[in-house]
PyMOL CGO cylinders between C-alpha atoms (Angstrom):
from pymol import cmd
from pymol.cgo import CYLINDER

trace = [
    CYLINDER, 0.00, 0.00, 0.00, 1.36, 3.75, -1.52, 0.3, 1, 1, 1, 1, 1, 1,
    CYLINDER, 1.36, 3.75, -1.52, -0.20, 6.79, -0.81, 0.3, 1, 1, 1, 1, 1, 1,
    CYLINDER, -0.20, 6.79, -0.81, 1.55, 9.24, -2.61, 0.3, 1, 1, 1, 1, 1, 1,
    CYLINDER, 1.55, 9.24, -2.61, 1.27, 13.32, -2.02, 0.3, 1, 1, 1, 1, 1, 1,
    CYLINDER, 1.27, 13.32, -2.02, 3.85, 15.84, -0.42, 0.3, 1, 1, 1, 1, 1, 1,
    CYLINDER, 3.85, 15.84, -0.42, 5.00, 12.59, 1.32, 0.3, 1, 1, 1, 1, 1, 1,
    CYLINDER, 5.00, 12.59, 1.32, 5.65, 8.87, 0.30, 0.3, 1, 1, 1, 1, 1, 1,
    CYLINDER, 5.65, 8.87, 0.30, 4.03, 6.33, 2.87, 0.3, 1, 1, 1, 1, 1, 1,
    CYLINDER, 4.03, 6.33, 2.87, 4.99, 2.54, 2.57, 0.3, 1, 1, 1, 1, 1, 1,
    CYLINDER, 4.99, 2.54, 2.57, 3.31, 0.46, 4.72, 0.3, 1, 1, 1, 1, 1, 1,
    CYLINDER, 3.31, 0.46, 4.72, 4.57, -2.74, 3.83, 0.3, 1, 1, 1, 1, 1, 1,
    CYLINDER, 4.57, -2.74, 3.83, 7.89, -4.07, 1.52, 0.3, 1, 1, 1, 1, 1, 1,
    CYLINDER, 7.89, -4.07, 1.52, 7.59, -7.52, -0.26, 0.3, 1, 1, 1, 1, 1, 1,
    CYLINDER, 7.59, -7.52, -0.26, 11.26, -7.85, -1.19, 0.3, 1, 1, 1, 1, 1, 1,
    CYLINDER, 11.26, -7.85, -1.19, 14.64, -6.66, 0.29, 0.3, 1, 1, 1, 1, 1, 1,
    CYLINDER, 14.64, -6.66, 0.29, 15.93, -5.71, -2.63, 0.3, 1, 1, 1, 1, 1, 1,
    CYLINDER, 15.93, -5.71, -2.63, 15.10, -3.24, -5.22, 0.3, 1, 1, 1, 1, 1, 1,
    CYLINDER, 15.10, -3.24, -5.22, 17.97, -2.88, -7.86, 0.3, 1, 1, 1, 1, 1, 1,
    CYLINDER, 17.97, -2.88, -7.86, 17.67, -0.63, -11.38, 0.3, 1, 1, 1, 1, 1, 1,
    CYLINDER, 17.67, -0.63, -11.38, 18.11, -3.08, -14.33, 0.3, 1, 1, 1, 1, 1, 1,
    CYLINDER, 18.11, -3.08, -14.33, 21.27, -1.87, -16.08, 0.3, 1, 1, 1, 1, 1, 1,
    CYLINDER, 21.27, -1.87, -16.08, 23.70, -0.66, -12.99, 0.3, 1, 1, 1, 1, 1, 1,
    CYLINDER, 23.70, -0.66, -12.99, 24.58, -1.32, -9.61, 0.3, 1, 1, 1, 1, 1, 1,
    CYLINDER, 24.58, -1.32, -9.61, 21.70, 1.25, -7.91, 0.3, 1, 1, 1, 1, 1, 1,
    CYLINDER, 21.70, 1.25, -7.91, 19.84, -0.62, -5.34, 0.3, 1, 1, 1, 1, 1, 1,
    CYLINDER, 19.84, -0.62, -5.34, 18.03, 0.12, -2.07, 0.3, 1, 1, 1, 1, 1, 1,
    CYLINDER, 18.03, 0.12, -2.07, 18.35, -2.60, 0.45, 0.3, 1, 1, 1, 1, 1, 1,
    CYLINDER, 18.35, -2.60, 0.45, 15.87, -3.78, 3.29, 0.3, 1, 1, 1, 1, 1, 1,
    CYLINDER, 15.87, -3.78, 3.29, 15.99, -5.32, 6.36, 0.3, 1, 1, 1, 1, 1, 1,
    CYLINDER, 15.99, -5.32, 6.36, 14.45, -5.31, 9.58, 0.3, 1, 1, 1, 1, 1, 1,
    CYLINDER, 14.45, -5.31, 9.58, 16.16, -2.77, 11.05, 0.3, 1, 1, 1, 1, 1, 1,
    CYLINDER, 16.16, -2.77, 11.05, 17.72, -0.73, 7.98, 0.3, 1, 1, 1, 1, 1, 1,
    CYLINDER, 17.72, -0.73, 7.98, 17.53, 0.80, 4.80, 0.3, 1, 1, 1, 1, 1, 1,
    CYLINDER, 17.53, 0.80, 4.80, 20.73, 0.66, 2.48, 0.3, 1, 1, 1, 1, 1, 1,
    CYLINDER, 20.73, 0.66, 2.48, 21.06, 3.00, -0.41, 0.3, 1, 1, 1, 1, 1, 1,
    CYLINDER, 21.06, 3.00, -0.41, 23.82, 1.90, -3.19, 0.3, 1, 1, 1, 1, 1, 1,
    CYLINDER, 23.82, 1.90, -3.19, 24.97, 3.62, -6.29, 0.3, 1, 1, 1, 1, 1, 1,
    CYLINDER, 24.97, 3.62, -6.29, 27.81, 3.56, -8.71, 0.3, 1, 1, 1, 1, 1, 1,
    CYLINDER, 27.81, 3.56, -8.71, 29.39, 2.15, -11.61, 0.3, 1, 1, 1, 1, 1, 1,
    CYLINDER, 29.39, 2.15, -11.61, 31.87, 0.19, -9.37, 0.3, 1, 1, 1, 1, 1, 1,
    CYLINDER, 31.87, 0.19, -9.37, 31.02, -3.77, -9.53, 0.3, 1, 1, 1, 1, 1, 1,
    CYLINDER, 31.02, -3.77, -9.53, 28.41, -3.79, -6.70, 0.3, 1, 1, 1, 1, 1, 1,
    CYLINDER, 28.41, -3.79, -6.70, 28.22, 0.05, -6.47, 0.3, 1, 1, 1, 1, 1, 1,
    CYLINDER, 28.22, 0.05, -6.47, 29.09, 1.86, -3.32, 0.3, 1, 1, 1, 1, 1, 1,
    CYLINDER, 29.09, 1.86, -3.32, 27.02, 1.96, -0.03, 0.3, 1, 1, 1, 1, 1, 1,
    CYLINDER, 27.02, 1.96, -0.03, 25.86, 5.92, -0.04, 0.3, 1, 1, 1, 1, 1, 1,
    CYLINDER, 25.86, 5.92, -0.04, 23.40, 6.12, 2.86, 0.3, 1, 1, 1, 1, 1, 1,
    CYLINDER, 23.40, 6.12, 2.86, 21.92, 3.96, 5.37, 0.3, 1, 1, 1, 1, 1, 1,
    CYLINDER, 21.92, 3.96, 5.37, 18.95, 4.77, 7.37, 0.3, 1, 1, 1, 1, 1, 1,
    CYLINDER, 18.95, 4.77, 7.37, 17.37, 3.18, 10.53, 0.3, 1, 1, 1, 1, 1, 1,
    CYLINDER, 17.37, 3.18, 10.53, 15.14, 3.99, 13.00, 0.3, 1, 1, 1, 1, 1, 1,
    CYLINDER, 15.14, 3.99, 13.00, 17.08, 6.18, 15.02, 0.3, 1, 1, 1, 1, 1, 1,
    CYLINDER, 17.08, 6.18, 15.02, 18.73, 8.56, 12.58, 0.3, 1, 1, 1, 1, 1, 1,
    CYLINDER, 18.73, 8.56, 12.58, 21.54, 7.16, 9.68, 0.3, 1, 1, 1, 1, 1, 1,
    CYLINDER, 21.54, 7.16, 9.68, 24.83, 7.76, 7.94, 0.3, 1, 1, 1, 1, 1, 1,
    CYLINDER, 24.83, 7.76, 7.94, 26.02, 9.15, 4.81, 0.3, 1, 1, 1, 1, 1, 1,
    CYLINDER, 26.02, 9.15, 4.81, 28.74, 6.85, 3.71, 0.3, 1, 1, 1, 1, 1, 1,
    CYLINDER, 28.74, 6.85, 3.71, 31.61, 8.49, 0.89, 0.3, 1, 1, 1, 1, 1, 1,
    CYLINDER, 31.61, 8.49, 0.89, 31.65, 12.20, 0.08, 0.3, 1, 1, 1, 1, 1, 1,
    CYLINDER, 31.65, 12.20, 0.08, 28.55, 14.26, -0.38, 0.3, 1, 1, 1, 1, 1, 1,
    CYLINDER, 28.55, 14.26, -0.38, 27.80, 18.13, -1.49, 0.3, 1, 1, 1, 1, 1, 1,
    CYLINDER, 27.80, 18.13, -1.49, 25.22, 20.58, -0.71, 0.3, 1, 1, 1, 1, 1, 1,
    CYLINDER, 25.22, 20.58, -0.71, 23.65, 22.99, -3.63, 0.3, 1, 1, 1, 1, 1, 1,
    CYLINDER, 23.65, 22.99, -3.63, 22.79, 24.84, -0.11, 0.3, 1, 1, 1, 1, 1, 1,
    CYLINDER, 22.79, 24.84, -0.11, 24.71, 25.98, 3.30, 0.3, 1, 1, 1, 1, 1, 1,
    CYLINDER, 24.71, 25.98, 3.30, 24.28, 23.63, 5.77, 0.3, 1, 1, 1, 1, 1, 1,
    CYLINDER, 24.28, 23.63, 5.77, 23.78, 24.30, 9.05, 0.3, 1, 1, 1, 1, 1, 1,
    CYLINDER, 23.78, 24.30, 9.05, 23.90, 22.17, 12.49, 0.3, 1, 1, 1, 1, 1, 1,
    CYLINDER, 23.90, 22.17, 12.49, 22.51, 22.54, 15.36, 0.3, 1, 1, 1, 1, 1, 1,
    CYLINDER, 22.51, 22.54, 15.36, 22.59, 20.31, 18.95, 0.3, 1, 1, 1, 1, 1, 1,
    CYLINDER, 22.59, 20.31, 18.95, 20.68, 21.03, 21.41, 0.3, 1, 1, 1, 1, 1, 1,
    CYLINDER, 20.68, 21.03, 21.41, 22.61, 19.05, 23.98, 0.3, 1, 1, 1, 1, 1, 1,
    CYLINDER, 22.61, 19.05, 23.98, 25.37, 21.83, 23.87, 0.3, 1, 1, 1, 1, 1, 1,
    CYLINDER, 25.37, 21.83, 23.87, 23.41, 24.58, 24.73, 0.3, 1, 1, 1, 1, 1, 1,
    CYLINDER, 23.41, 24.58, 24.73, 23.23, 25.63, 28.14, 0.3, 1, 1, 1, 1, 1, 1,
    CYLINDER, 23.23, 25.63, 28.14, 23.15, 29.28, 29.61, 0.3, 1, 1, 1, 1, 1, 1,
    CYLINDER, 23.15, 29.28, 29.61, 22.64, 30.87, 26.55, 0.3, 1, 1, 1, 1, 1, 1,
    CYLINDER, 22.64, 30.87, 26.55, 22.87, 34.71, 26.75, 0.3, 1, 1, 1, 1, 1, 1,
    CYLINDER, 22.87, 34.71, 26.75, 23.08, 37.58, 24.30, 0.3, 1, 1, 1, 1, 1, 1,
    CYLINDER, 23.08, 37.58, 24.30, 26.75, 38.13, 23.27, 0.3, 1, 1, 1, 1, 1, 1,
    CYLINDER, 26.75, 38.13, 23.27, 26.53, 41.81, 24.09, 0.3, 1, 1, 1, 1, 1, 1,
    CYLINDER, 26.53, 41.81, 24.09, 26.01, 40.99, 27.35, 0.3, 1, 1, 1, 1, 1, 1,
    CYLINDER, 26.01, 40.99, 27.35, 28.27, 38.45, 28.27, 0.3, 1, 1, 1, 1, 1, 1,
    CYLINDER, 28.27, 38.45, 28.27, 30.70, 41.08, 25.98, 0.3, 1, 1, 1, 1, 1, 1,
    CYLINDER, 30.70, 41.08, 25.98, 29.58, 43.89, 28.87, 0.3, 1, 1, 1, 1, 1, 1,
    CYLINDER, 29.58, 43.89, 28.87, 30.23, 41.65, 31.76, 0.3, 1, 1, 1, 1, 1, 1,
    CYLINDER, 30.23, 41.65, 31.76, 33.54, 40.78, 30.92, 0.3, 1, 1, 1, 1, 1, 1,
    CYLINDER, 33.54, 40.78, 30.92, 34.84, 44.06, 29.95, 0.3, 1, 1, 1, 1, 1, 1,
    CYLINDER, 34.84, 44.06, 29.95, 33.37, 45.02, 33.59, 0.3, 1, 1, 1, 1, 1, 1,
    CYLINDER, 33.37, 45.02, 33.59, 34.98, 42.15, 35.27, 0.3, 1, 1, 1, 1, 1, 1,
    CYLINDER, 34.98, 42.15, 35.27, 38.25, 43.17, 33.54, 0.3, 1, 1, 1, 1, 1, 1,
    CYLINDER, 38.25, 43.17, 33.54, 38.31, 46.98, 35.07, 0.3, 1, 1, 1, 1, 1, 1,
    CYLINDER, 38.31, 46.98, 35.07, 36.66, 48.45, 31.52, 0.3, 1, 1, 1, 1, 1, 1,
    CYLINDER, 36.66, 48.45, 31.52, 34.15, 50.19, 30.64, 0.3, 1, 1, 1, 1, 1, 1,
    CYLINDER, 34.15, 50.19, 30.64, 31.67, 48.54, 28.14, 0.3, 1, 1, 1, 1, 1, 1,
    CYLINDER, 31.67, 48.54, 28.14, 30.66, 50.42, 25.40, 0.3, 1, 1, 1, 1, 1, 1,
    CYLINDER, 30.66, 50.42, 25.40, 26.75, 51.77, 26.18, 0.3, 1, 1, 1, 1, 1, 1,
    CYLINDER, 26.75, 51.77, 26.18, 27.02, 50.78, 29.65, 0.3, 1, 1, 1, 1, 1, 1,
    CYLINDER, 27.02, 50.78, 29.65, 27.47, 51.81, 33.25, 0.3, 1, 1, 1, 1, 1, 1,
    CYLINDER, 27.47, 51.81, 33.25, 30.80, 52.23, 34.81, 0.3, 1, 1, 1, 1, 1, 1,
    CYLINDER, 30.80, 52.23, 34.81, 31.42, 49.68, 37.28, 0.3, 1, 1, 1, 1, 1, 1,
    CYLINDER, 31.42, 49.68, 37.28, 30.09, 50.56, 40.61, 0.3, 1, 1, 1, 1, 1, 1,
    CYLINDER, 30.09, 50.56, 40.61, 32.87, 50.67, 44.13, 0.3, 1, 1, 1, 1, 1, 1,
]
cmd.load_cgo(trace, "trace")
């Protein structure tokens, strides 16, 4: 079953293996991953594997795009630069630009 739209939906695979007829492209299944190859090389090259929890890129990719990364695990106190900037310029015996003088 295929419902097609702004999304693909599979709901169930009959085969593990899905190859184009003249090449080495193939998508393989298996109960816990998804294997992308591609190539002209005999057996083509692995270029991505997805499971349930996230997947790889294997070889070297490119972006028609920036890409940009972001973890959430690493962010902890966040505060605007310009005042963390401030702080330590007070902390130093300064002055920070726009702001009070430090107090005695």
């Amino acid at each position: 079953f295929v419902q097609l739209g702004s999304s693909l939906s599979v709901s169930r695979i009959m085969t593990d293996t899905i190859k184009h007829f003249s090449g080495d492209t193939r998508a393989v299944f298996s109960s816990d991953k998804i294997e992308l190859y591609a190539g002209p090389t005999a057996g083509g090259q692995r270029s991505l594997t997805v499971t349930g929890d996230g997947g790889t890129l294997h070889g070297a990719w490119s972006s028609d795009a920036t890409v940009t990364t972001s973890d959430r695990r690493l962010k902890r106190n966040i505060e605007p630069l310009y005042r963390t900037i401030a702080e330590q310029a007070i902390q130093r015996g300064g002055q920070a630009q726009g702001g009070a003088a430090p107090q005695d």
